[in-house]
C-alpha positions as CSV (number, residue, x, y, z in Angstrom):
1,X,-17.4,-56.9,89.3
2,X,-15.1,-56.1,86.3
3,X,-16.3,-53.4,83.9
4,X,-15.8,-54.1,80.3
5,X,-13.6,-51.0,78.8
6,X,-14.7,-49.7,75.1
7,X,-12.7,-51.2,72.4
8,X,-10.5,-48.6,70.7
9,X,-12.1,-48.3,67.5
10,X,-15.3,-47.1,69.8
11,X,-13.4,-45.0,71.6
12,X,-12.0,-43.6,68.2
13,X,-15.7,-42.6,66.7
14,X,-16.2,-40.7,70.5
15,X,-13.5,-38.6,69.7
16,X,-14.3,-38.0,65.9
17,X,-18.5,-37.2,67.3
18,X,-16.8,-34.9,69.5
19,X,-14.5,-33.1,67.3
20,X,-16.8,-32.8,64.5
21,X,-19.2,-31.4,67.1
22,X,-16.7,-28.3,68.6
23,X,-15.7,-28.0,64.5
24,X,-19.6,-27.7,63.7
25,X,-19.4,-25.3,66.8
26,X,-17.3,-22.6,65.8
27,X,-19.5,-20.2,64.4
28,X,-18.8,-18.4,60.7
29,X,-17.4,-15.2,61.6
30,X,-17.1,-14.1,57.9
31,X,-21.1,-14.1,56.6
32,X,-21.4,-13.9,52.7
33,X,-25.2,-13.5,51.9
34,X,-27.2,-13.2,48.7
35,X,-29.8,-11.2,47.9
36,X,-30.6,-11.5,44.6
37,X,-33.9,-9.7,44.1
38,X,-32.2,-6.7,46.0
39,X,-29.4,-6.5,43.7
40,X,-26.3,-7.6,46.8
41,X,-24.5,-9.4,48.4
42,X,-23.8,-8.5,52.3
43,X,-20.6,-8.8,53.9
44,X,-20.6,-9.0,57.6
45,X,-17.3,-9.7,59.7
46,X,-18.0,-10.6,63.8
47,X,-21.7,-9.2,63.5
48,X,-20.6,-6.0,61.9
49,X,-21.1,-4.7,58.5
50,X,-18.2,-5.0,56.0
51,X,-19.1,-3.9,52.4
52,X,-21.5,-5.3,50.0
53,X,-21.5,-6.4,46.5
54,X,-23.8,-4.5,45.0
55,X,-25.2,-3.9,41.1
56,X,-27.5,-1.1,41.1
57,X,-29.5,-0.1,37.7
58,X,-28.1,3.3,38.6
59,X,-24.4,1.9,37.7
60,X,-23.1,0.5,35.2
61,X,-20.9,-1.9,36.7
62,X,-20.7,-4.1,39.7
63,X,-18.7,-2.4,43.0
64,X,-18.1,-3.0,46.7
65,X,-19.6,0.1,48.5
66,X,-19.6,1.2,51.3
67,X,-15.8,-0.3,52.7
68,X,-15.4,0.2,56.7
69,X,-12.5,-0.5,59.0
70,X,-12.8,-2.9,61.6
71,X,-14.3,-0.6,64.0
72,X,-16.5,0.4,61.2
73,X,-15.8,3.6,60.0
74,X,-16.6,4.3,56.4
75,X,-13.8,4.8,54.0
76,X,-15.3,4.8,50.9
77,X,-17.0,8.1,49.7
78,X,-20.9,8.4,49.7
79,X,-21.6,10.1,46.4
80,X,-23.3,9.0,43.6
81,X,-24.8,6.2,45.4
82,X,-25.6,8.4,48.9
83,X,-24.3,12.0,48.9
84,X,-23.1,13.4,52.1
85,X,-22.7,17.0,52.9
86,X,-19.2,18.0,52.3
87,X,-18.0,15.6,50.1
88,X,-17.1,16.2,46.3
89,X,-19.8,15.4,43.4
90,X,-16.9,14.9,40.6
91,X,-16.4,11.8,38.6
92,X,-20.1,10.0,39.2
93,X,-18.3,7.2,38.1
94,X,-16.1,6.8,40.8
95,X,-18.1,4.6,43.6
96,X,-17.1,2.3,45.9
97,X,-14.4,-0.2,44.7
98,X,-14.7,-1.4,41.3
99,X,-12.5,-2.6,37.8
100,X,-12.9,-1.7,35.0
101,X,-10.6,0.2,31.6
102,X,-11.1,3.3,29.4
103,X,-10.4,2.3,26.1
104,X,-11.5,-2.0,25.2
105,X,-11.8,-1.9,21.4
106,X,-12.5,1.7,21.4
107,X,-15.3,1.6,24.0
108,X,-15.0,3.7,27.6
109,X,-16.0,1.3,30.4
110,X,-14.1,3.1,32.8
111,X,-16.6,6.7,32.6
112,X,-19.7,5.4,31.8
113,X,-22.6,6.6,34.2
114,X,-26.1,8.2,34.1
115,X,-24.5,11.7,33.6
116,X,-22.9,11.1,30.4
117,X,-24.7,12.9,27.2
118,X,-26.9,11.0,25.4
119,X,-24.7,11.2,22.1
120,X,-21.9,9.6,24.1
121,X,-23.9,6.1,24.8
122,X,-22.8,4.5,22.0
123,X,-18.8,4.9,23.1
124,X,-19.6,3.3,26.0
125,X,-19.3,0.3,27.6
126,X,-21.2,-1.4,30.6
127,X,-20.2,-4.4,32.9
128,X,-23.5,-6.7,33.3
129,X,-23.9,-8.5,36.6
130,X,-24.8,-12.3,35.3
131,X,-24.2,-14.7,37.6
132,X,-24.1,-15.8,42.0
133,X,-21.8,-18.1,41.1
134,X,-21.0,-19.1,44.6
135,X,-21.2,-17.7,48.4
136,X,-19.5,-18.9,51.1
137,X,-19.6,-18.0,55.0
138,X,-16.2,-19.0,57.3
139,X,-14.7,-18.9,60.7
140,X,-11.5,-17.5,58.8
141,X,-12.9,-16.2,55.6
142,X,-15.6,-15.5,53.5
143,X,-16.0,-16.1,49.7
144,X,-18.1,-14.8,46.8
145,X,-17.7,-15.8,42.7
146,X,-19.7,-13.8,40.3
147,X,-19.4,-13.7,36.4
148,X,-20.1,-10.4,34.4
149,X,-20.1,-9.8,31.0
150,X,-18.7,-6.7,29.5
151,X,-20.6,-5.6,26.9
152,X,-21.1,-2.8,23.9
153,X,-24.5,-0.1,23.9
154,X,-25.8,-2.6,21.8
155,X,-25.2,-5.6,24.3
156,X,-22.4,-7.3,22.1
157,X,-20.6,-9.1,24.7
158,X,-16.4,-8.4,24.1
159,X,-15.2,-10.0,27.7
160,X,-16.6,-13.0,30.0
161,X,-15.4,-11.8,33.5
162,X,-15.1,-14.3,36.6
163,X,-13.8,-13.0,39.7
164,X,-13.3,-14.7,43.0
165,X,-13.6,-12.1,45.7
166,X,-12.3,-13.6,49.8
167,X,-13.2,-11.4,52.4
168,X,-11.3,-11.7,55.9
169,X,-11.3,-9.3,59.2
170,X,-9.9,-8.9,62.5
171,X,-9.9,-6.6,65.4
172,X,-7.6,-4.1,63.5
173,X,-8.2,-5.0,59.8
174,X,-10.2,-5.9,56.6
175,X,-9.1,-6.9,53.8
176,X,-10.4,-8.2,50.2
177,X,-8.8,-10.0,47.9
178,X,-10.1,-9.4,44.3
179,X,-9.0,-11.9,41.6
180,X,-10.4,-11.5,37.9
181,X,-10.0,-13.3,34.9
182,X,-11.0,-11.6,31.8
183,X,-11.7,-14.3,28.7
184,X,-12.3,-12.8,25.3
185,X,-15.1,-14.2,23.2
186,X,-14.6,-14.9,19.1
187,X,-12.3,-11.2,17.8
188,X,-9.2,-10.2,19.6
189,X,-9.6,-7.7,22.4
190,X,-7.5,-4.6,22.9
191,X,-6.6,-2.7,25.9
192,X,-4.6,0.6,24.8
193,X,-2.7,2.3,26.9
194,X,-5.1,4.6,29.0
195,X,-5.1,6.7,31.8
196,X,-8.2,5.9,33.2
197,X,-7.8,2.0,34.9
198,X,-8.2,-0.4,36.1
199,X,-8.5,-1.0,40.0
200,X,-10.3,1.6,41.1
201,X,-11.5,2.9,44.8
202,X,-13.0,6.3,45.9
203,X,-12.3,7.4,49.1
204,X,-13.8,9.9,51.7
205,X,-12.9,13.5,52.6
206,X,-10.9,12.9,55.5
207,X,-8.4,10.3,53.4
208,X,-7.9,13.0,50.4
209,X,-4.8,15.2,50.3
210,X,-5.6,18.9,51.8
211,X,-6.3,21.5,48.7
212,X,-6.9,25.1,48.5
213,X,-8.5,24.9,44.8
214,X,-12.3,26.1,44.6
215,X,-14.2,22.8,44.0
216,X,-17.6,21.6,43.9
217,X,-19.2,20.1,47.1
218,X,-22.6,18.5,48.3
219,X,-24.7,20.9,51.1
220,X,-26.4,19.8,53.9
221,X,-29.0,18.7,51.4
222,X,-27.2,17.1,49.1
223,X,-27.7,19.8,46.2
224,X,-24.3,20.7,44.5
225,X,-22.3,23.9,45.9
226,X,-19.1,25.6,44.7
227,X,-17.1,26.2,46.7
228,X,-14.2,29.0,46.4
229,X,-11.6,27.7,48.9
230,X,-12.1,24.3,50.2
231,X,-12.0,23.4,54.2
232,X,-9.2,21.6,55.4
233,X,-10.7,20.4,58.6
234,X,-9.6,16.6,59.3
235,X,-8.1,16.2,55.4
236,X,-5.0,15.1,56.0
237,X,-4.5,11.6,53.7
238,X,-1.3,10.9,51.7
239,X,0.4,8.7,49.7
240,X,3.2,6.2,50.2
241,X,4.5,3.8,47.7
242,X,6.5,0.8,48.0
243,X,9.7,2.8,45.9
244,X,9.0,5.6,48.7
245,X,7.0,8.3,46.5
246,X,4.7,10.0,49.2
247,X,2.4,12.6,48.7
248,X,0.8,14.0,44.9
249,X,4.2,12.5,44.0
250,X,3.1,8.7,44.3
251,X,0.7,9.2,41.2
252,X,2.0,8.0,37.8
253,X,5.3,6.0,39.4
254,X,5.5,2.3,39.6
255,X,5.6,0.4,42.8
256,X,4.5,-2.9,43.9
257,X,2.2,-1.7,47.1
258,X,0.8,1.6,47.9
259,X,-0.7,3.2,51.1
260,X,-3.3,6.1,51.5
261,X,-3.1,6.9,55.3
262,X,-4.6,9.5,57.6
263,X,-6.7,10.2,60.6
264,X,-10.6,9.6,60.3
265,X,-11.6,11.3,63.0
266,X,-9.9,9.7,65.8
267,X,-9.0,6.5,64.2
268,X,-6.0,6.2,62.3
269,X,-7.0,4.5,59.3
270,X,-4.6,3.0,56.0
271,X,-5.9,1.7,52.8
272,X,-3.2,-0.4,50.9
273,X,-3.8,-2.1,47.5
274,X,-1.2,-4.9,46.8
275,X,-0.1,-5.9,43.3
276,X,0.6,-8.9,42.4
277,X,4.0,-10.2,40.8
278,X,1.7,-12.5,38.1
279,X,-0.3,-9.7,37.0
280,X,0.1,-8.3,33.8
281,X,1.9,-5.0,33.8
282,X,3.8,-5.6,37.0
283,X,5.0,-3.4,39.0
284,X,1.5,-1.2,38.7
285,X,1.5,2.5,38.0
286,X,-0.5,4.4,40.4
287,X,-3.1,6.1,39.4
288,X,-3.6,7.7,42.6
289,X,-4.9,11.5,42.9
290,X,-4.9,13.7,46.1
291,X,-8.9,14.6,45.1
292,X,-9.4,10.8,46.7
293,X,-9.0,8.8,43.4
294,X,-6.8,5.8,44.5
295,X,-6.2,3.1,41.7
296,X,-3.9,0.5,40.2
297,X,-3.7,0.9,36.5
298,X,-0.5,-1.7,35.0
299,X,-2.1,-0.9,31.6
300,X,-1.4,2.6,30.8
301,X,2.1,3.0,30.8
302,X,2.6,5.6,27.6
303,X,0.5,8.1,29.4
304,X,2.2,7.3,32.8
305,X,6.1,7.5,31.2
306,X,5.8,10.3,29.1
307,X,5.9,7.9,26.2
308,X,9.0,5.9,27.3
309,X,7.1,2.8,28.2
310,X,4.2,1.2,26.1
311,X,2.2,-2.1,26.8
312,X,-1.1,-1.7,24.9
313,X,-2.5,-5.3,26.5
314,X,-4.4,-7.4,24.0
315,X,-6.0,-10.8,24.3
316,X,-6.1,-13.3,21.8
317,X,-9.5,-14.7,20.6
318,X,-10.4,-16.9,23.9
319,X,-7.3,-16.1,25.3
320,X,-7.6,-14.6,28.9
321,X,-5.6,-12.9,31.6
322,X,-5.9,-12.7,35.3
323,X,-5.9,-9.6,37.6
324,X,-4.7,-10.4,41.5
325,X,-5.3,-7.5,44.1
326,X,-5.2,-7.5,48.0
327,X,-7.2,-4.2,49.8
328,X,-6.2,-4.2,53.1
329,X,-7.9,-1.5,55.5
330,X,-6.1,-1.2,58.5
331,X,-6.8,0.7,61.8
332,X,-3.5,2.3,61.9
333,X,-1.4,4.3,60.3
334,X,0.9,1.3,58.5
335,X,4.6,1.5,58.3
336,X,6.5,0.3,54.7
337,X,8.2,-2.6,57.1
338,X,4.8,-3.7,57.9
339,X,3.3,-3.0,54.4
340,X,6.4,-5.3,52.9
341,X,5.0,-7.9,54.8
342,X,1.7,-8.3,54.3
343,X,2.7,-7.7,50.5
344,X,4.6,-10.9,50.8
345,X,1.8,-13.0,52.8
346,X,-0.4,-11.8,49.9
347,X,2.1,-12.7,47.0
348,X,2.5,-16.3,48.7
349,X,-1.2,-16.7,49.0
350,X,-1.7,-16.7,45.3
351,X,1.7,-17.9,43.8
């Protein structure tokens, strides 16, 4: 008896149903989930917690906090949001990843927090979450877009903010890209040349550089302690730009990547932020301080240069400009030849 053989176009949708089947298969690795009413978005990466984007009433604007390595140490510092014994309490400002400026028409976004005085409200400004705008879990990568509003003490809104954060992991690294587009409203906004911007990330004990200044640290139960002469134990971060400024040198030069590296613990850990060759104010300063401060400010260049160089960004009346920055946390201590690299997959990625 003959047996009739499938025509090929049958065979062809077998194949697709199959394919479609092992793609449907492969599981998200990269989960992006929303919860609204709780005020985040989680972040996991194989299972394991990433970061989260969070907007707490207690802040006053949006952040990624906590940021972990791949084997899921913590890298970002604890304080305001959950002080740890021997960390610093400076600068309440400074949690988790965020981006913001110092002077936008004359209002401070970047310092604004609960601790300020009451008499200083009205010179501040605050970055309003708004909007999920879209979530997105992946096998390579995961996605979030949010828009914020950045807005006066009494809720005049000067900037619509939309950034599109991607979030990707493997066995030895993290990384998230940040890209934000600031759009002005109806007036002209201006961005002065500042010290305090833009890109900013705070960064545990362990990744600061070792100092012998009397500082002010949390106890064991979190109450505030002054300290005479700090401990060293298992500080031992430091700088490294992509023009080769290492240590409390790296702060206030100009350099298109720059790494914070050091031992947490027993894992060698590196935190690199990436500029962007499309960004304004390219290449960055660094505003990076051995107290654990580590950001990319392009927009405060007089301070930076002793007055030699001066941007003081404005945008037009619905004009709008677009930030592009690459954290990558690696578990090891990076080398520049490996740092160029992944600088140049990232510049690629968004060119």
């Amino acid at each position: 008896m003959r047996i009739p053989i499938a025509g090929t176009s049958f065979i062809l949708v077998v194949v697709a149903m199959c394919l479609t089947s092992l793609v449907a298969a492969v599981p998200d690795r990269v989960s992006v989930v929303v919860s609204e009413q709780d005020r985040r978005v989680d972040i996991t990466i194989d299972g394991k917690p990433f970061t989260s984007y969070i907007w707490p009433t207690t802040l006053k604007k949006p952040v990624l906090y906590p940021l972990r390595t791949a084997k899921g140490t913590i890298v970002t510092r604890g304080y305001p949001l959950e002080p740890h014994p021997g960390e610093r309490v400076d600068h309440p400002h400074h949690a988790g990843l965020w981006f913001n400026y110092e002077n936008v028409n004359g209002l401070d976004f970047w310092n604004n927090s609960d601790a300020i005085k009451a008499e200083n409200a009205p010179k501040m400004g605050t970055i309003l979450q708004r909007a999920i705008v879209s979530a997105k879990s992946g096998a390579q990568a995961g996605e979030l877009d949010v828009d914020t509003d950045w807005v006066t003490f009494e809720k005049k809104v000067l900037l619509n903010e939309h950034t599109h954060f991607v979030f990707r992991g493997g066995s030895d690294f993290r990384s998230v890209d940040r890209i934000t587009t600031l759009r002005a409203l109806d007036e002209k906004v201006s961005f002065p040349d500042e010290k305090d911007g833009t890109l900013g990330l705070r960064v545990i004990r362990a990744l600061e550089i070792p100092s012998d200044k009397p500082e002010v640290y949390t106890d064991a139960s979190g109450r505030a302690t002054t300290v005479a002469k700090l401990d060293n134990t298992g500080v031992n971060g430091t700088y490294l730009t992509s023009e080769g400024k290492k240590g409390d040198a790296a702060w206030g030069t100009r350099g298109r990547w720059c790494n914070l590296s050091g031992m947490v613990g027993d894992e060698p850990v590196t935190i690199t932020i990436l500029d962007h060759p499309e960004n304004p104010g390219f290449p960055t300063y660094w505003h990076a301080r051995g107290y654990g401060l580590f950001a990319a400010n392009p927009l405060g260049q007089k301070v930076f240069s002793n007055g030699k160089e001066e941007l003081n960004f404005s945008l037009a009346p619905h004009a709008s400009a677009t930030f592009r920055y690459r954290i990558l946390i690696s578990s090891t201590i990076l080398t520049p030849e490996a740092t160029e690299a992944a600088y140049k997959e990232f510049v690629a990625a968004y060119h």
